[in-house]
N, C-alpha and C positions, 0 to 999 in steps of 0.2 A: 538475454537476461533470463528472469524467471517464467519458469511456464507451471502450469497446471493451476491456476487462479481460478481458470472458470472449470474445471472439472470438463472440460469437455476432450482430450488427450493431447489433441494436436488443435493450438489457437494459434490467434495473431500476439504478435509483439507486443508490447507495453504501448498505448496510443502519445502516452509522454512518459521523458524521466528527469525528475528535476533533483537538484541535489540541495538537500535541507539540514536539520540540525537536529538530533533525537540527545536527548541529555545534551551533554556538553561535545557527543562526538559528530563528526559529520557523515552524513545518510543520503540514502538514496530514496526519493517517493517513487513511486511506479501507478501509473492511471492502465486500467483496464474497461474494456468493455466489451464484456461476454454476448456471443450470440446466439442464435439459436433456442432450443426451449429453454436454457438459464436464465436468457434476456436480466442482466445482473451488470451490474459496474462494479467493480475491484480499485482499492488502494490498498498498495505494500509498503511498507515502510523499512529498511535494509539498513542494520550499521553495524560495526564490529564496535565491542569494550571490553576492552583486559583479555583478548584473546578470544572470545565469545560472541557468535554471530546471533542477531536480534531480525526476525520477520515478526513485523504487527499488521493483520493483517483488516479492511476492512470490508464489505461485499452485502450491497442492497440493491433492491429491486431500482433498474432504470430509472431514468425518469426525474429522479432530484437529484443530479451530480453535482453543483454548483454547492447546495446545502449541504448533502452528505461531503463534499469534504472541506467546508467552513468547521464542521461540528468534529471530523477528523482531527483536522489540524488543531481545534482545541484540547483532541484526548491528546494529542502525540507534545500540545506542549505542557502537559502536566508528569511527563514522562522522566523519572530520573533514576540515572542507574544508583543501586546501591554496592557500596564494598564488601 
């Protein structure tokens, strides 16, 4: 799937990929966690509308992943596409 999340060139996979809902289309979440001196967790958020590819991307310091992405999923359900 995607790579350069943590900026470090070559990383690991997505640790999860679950498949959610961004506006009314269906999406892909992607869980990262960056090693090395970025020590950083990553959420992507991946869906196509009307022919147009969407990355929302999220990326904070370790350490509160459970919070950071309760507060995610809140931004991502405030999300809607317009025409």
């Amino acid at each position: 799937m995607s790579k350069g999340v943590c900026y470090e060139g070559v990383e690991d996979d997505p640790v999860s990929e679950e498949a959610i809902t961004l506006g009314t289309e269906p999406a892909t979440l992607l869980e990262y966690h960056c090693p090395n001196e970025h020590d950083s967790f990553g959420l992507v958020a991946l869906s196509v509308h009307d022919g147009k590819g969407y990355w929302i991307t999220w990326i904070s310091a370790q350490g509160n992943a459970e919070a950071d992405r309760a507060q995610f999923m809140q931004v991502l359900s405030s999300f809607a596409f317009t025409e």
